[in-house]
C-alpha positions as CSV (number, residue, x, y, z in Angstrom):
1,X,-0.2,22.8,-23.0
2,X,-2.5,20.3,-20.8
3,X,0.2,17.7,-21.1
4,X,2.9,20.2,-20.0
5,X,0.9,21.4,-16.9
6,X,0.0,17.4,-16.0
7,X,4.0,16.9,-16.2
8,X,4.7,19.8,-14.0
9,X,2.1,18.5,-11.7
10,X,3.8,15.0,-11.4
11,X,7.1,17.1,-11.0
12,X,5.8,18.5,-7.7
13,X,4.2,15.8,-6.5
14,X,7.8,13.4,-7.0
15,X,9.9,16.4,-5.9
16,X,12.0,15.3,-9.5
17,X,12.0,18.9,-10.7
18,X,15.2,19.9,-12.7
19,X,16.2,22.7,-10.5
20,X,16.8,20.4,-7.6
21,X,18.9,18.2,-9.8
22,X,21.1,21.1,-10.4
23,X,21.5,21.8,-6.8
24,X,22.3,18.1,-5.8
25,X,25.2,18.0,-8.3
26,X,28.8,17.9,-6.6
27,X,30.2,21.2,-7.3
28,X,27.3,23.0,-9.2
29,X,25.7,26.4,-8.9
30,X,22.6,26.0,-6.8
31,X,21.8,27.6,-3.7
32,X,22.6,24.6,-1.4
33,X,21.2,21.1,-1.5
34,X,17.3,20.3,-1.4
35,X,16.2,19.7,1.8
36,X,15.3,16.5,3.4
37,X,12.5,14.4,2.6
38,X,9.7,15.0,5.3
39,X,9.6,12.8,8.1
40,X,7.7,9.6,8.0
41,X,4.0,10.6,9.6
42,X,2.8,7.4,8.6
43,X,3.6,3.2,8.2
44,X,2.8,1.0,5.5
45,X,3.0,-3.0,4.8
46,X,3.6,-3.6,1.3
47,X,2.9,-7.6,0.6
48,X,4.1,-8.7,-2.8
49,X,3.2,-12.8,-2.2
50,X,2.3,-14.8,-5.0
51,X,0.2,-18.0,-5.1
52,X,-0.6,-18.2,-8.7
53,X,1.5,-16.4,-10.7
54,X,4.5,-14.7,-10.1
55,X,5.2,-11.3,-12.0
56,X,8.7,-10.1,-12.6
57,X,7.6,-6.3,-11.5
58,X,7.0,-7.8,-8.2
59,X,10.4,-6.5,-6.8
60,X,10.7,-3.5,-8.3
61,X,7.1,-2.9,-7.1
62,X,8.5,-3.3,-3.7
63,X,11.4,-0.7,-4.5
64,X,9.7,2.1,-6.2
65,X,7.0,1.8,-3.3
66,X,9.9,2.3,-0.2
67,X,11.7,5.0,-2.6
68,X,8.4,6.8,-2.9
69,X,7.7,6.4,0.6
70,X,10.7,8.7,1.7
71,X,10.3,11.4,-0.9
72,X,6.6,11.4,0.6
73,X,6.1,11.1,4.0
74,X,5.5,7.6,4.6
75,X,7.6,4.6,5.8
76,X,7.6,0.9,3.9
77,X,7.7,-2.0,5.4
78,X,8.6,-5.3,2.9
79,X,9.3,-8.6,3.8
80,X,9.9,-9.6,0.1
81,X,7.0,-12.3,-0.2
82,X,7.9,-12.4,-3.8
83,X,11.0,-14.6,-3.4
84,X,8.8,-17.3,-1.7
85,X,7.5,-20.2,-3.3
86,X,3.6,-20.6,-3.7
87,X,4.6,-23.7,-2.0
88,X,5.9,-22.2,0.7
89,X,4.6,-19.0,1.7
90,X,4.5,-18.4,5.3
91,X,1.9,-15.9,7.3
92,X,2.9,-16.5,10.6
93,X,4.5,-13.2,11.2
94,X,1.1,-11.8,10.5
95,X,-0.6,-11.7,13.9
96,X,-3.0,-8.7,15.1
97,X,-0.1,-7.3,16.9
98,X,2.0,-7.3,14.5
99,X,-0.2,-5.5,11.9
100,X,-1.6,-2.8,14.1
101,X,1.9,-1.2,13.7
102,X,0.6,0.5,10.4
103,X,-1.8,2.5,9.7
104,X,-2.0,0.9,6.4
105,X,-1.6,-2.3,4.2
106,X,-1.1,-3.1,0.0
107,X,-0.9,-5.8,-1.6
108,X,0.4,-6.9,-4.9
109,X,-0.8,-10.6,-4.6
110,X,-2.4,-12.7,-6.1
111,X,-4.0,-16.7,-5.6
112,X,-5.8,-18.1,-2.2
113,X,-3.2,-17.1,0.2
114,X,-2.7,-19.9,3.4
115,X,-4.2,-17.0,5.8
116,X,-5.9,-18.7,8.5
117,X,-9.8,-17.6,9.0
118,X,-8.3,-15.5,12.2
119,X,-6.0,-13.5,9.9
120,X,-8.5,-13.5,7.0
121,X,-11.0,-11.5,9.5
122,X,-8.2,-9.5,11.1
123,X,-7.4,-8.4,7.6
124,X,-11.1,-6.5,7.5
125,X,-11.3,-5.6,10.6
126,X,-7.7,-3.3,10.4
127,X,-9.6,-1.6,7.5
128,X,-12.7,-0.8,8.9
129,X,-11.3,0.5,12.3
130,X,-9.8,3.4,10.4
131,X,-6.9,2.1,8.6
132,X,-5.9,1.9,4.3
133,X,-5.8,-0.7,1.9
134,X,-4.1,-0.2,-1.5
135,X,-4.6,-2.9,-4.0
136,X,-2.5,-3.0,-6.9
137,X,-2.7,-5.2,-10.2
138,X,-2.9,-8.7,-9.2
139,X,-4.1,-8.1,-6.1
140,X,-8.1,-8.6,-7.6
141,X,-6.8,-12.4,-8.1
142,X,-6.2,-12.8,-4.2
143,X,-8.9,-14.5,-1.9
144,X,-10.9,-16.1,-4.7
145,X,-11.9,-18.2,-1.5
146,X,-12.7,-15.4,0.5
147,X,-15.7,-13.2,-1.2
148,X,-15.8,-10.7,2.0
149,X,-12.0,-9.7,0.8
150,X,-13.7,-9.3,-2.8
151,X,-16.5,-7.1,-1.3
152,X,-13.9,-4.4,0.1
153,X,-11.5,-4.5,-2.8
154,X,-13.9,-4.4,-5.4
155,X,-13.7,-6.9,-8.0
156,X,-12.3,-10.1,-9.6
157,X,-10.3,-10.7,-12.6
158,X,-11.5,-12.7,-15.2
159,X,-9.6,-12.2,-18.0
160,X,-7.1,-9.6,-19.3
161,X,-8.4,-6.6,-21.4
162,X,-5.1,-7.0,-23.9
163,X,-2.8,-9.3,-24.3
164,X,0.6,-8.2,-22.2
165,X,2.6,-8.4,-24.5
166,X,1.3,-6.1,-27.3
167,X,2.4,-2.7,-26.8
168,X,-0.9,-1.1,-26.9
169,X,-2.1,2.0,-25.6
170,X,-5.2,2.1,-24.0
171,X,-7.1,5.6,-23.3
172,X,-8.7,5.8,-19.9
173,X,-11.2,8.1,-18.9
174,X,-10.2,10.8,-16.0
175,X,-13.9,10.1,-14.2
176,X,-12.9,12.2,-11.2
177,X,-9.9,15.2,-11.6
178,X,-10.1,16.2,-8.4
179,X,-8.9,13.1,-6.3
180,X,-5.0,12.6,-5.0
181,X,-4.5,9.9,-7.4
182,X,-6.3,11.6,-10.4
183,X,-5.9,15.4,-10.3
184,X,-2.9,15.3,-11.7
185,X,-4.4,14.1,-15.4
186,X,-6.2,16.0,-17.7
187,X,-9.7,13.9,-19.0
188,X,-7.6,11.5,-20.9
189,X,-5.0,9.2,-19.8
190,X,-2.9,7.2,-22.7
191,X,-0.6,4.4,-21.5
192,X,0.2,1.2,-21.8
193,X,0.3,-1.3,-19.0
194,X,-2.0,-4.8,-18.6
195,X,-5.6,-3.7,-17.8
196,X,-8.4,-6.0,-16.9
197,X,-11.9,-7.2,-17.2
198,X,-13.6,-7.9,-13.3
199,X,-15.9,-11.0,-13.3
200,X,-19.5,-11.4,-12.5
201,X,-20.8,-14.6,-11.0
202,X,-23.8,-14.0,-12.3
203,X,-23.0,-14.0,-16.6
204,X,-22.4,-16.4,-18.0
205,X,-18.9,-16.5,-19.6
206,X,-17.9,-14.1,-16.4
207,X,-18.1,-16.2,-13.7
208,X,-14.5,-18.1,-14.3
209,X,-11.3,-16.4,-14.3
210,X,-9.8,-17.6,-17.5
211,X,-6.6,-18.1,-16.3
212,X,-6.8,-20.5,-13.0
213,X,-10.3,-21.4,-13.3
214,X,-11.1,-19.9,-9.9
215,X,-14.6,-19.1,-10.0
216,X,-16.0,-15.3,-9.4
217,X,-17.7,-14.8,-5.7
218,X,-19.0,-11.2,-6.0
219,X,-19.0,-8.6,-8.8
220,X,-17.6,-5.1,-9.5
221,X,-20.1,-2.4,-8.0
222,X,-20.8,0.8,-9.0
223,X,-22.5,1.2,-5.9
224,X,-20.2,0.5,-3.9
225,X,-17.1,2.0,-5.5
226,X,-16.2,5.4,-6.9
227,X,-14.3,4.8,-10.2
228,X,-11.5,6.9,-10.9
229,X,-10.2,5.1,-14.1
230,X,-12.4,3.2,-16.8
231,X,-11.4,2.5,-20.3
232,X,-12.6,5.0,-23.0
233,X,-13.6,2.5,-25.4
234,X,-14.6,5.3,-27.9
235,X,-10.7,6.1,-28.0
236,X,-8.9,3.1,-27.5
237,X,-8.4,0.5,-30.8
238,X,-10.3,-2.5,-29.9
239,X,-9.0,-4.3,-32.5
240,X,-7.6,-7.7,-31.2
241,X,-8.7,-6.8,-27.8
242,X,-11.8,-8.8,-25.7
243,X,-13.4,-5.2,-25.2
244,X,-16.6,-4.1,-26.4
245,X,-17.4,-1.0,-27.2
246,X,-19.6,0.9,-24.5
247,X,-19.1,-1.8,-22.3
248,X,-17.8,-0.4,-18.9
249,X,-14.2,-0.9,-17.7
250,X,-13.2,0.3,-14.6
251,X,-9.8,0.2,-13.7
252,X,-8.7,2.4,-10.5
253,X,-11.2,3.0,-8.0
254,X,-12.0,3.9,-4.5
255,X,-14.7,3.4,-1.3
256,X,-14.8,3.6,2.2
257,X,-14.7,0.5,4.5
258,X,-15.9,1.3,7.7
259,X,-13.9,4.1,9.1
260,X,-11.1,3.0,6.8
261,X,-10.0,3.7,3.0
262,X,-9.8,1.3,-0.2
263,X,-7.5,2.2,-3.2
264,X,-7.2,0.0,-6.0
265,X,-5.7,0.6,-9.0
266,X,-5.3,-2.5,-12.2
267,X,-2.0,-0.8,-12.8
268,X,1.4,-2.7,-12.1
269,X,2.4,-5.2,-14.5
270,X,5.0,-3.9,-16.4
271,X,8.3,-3.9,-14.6
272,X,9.4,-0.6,-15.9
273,X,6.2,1.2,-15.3
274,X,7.5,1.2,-11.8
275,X,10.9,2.7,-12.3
276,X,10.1,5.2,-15.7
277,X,6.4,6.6,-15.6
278,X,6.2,9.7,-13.4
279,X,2.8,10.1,-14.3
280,X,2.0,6.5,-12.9
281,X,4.4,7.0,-10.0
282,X,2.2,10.2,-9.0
283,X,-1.6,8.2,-9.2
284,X,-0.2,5.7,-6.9
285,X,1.5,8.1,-4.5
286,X,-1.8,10.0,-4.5
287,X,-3.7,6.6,-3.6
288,X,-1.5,5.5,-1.1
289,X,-2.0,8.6,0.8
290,X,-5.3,9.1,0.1
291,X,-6.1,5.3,1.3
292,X,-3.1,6.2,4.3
293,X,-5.7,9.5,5.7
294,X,-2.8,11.9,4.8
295,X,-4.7,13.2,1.9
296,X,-8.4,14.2,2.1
């Protein structure tokens, strides 16, 4: 029955309930068609650039976020960084005016992006004067060179917490049910995606990402960060896995940044996850307009 209430939930949330189906249909029964999605309050930058490693779910990241967008209230903004060679990637349509358009920024990214210092800086400063950052997946590989970026976001990766291609489920811990990107779980939360482990520089072992040998600026703060998300190691077979267990795993999480918002969720790796998990589809609405000021 808690999984049935969670589902209607995420039904509500999506606006993918069956009744409105029925009423879209050519032809069929229903009392007229739904009605239009609600206007677009607020703007969002969605960069999907990759200077490390590019991930397949990059573009349909980028087209579940613009479909959820308009069923939601908010408009997305792409310029499909994705397709661009790590090479190659070019920042120079990223100037102050050009940003202060929106009133928020994510980012599925992931090496030492070629932001100048200027842009680097402006990229704090649009936060803390009142504006949202969502950070999803491979975002917490970005700015390895840049520990102020790490300070806001929360964390580095060091090293995968399973191996992505092993379908295993992992139980996360519901630490708060009563935030927009939460409340619609019960305490529990089995899935399966590519979680991670969030370096310290300060351990031994912790201090290198074990993928690109970047080297860990800041840790993952408690303090600093309310978690949403952790890993229930009490639940989840560690068998095979680098987890440990009562070691802590975060893996969504959010803090203010001067007047702004941070969302951050590990989340994002699989490309389906974007297109066929309503429950996933509904935490990252709920952090996107939490982290956009549209939801308290």
């Amino acid at each position: 029955m808690k999984w049935m209430t969670a589902w209607a939930a995420v039904a509500l949330v999506l606006g993918i309930s069956a009744i409105g189906a029925q009423q879209q249909q050519p032809g069929g029964r229903g009392r007229g068609a739904l009605p239009p999605p609600p206007p677009a309050t607020h703007k969002l930058l969605f960069l999907t650039h990759a200077g490390l490693y590019k991930h397949t779910s990059l573009g349909p990241a980028e087209q579940a976020v613009k479909e959820m967008g308009t069923r939601n209230g908010f408009a997305v903004t792409t310029v499909e960084g994705y397709k661009s060679d790590a090479d190659k990637l070019d920042f120079s349509f990223l100037t102050r005016d050009y940003l202060n358009q929106f009133d928020g920024i994510m980012m599925m990214t992931n090496g030492n992006l070629p932001f100048t210092q200027a842009q680097k800086e402006m990229l704090l400063e649009f936060v803390k004067s009142g504006k949202g950052f969502i950070g999803t997946h491979c975002s917490s590989l970005t700015f390895y060179d840049y520990p102020a970026f790490g300070e806001m976001l929360g964390g580095y990766f060091v090293r995968s917490l399973t191996n992505s291609a092993q379908r295993r489920i992992v139980v996360l811990k519901v630490e708060d049910q009563t935030h927009p990107a939460t409340r619609m779980l019960g305490p529990s939360w089995p899935v399966w995606d590519e979680f991670y482990i969030f370096g310290d520089p300060k351990v031994p072992g912790e201090d290198v990402d074990t993928l690109f040998k970047n080297k860990i600026p800041v840790a993952f703060s408690r303090q600093h960060h309310k978690v949403l998300l952790s890993v229930d190691t009490d639940k989840t077979n560690l068998e095979g896995t680098s987890m440990k267990r009562g070691v802590d795993y975060p893996q969504s999480w959010v803090r203010d940044y001067g007047k702004g918002r941070v969302f951050y969720t590990s989340f994002g790796h699989r490309d389906d996850i974007w297109s066929v998990d309503p429950v996933f589809q509904a935490h990252l609405n709920g952090g996107i307009r939490w982290a956009l000021g549209m939801e308290k």
